[in-house]
Residue, then its C-alpha position, 0 to 999 in steps of 0.5 A: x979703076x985699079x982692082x980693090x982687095x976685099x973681103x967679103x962677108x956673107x953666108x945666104x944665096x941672096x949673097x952669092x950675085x954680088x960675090x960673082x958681081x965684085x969678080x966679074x968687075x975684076x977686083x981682089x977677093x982676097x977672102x970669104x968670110x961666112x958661117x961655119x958649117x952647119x948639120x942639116x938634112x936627115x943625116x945631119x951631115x955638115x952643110x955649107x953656107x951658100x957662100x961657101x960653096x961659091x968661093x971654093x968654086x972661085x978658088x978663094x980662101x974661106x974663113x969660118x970664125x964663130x966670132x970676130x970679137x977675139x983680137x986673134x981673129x981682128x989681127x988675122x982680119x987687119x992682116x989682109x991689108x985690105x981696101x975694103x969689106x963688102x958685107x952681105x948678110x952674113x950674120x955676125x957683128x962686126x966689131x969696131x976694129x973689124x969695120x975699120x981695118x979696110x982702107x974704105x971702111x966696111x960697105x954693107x948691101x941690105x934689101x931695104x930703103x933705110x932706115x925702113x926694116x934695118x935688121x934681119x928679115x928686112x924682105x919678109x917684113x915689107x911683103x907681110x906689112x904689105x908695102x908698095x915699095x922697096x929696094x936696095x941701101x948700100x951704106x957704110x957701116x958702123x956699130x949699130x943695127x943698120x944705121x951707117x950712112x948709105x952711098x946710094x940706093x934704088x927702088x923697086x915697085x912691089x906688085x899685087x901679089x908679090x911674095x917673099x921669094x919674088x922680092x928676094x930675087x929681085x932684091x938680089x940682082x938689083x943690090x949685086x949691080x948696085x953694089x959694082x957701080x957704088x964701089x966704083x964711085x966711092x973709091x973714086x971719091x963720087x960719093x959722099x955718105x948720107x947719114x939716114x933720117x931721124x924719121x921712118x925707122x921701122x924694124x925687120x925682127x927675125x922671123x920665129x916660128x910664132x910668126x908662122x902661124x896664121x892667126x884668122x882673128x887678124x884681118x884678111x889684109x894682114x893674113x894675106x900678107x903673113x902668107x905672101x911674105x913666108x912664101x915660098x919658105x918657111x911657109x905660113x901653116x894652119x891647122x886643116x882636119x888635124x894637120x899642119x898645112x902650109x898655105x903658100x899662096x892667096x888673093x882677098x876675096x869678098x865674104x864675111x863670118x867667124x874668123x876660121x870659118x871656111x866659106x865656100x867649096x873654094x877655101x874662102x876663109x873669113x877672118x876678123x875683116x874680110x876674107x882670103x880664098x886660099x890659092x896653093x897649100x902643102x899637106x905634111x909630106x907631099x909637094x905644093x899643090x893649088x887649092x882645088x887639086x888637094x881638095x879633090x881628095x882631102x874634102x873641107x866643107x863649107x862651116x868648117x872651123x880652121x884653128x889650132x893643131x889638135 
């Protein structure tokens, strides 16, 4: 197959292996579309997307536009005479004359089997809605939520215990050779789109700081799996003798009693149904340590009451 010239649009590390994947297949990445730099850290200086980073390593031109919604910037856009874009969470929409500028529309790769958790935090959902199953959707796009039809996809089975960030690297490496296979026979003319069901469609909303706090009146299945699906970032957090502590890591564990109450000298805590034993937490400031480590020098005795910050 000749070289394609594309763009592609992305901004989180998650991007970064199909960027690398699409040149070490030896196509044209004519230019990188990401977000603008933004202040980060304690000095707030300006921080660029990991994407960008990327691509000035490779030598390619970056682009930071705050919208592609000005015909400025589609006329800049149609001029790179492109055979296609690759679309990588980058976090802008893209409007009609934007998805039809290349020669083979827009591809996007999302961490999902759509229409299961079109949207944002596709990853995250499926572990806190604990699924057994996920994966990788290559579609064409167009001006919905993740509602183009796919060209191809794969799954992926997600063990027990399973968090955020295992997924994540999975999902990655899977959609990066996913996508240098599909390419290849999409523009060979190998694949005909097929639009996506009627039926199965769920959401993957952006996750907000409410999703973060772990709520003990829900069940001990969905507390593990708030847990294991903000692992290891952003964290879910609970309020332990005043503080706001992170727990990143968890197993179901035989008990019952008033959801919040701690359990036992092991951080079995009790929730509406069941019982979660708290594995790994993150005190304000210092580094993840496993339950028993930190409870050597920040007690919390069985009967204690976890809630809200004071």
């Amino acid at each position: 197959m000749n070289p394609l010239r594309i763009a592609f649009m992305g901004t989180p590390e998650f991007s970064v292996a199909c960027l690398r994947a699409l040149k070490q297949a030896g196509h044209d990445i004519v230019c990188v579309y990401t977000r603008a730099p933004r202040p980060a850290g304690r000095g707030q200086a300006l921080q660029k997307t990991p994407v960008h980073e990327a691509a000035e390593r490779e030598g390619i031109e970056v682009r930071t536009p705050r919208s592609l919604k000005s015909e400025d910037e589609q006329s800049l856009f149609a001029g790179l005479n492109l055979d296609l874009a690759v679309v990588v969470a980058y976090g802008l929409i893209l409007p009609r004359p934007i998805l039809e500028a290349p020669r083979l529309g827009c591809l996007n790769v999302h961490a999902s089997i759509l229409p299961r958790w079109r949207g944002a935090a596709p990853i995250q959902r499926a572990i806190m809605a604990r699924d057994e199953e996920s994966g990788v959707a290559i579609m064409r796009m167009d001006e919905g939520l993740d509602t183009g039809a796919v060209l191809s996809e794969r799954r992926l089975a997600i063990p027990e215990g399973a968090n955020a960030g295992w997924l994540h690297d999975r999902l990655r490496e899977l959609g990066a050779t996913l996508l240098v296979e599909t390419i290849r026979d999409y523009a060979a003319g190998r694949i005909v789109p097929t639009p996506q069901a009627a039926t199965g469609i769920t959401y993957a909303h952006k996750i907000t700081r409410e999703d973060t706090q772990i709520r003990w009146t829900q069940t001990a299945g969905e507390v593990l799996g708030q847990i294991l699906g903000l692992a290891p970032a952003p964290g879910a957090w609970c309020a332990i003798a005043g503080e706001r502590v992170k727990i990143l890591d968890a197993e179901m564990a035989p008990g019952h009693g008033l959801p919040g109450e701690v359990l036992d000298d092991r951080l079995t805590i009790a929730c509406a149904e069941g019982a979660v034993r708290l594995l790994t937490l993150q005190r304000p400031g210092r580094p993840a340590r496993a339950t028993a480590e930190v409870l050597r020098g920040f007690p919390v005795p069985a009967g204690t009451r976890l809630g809200a910050e004071k």
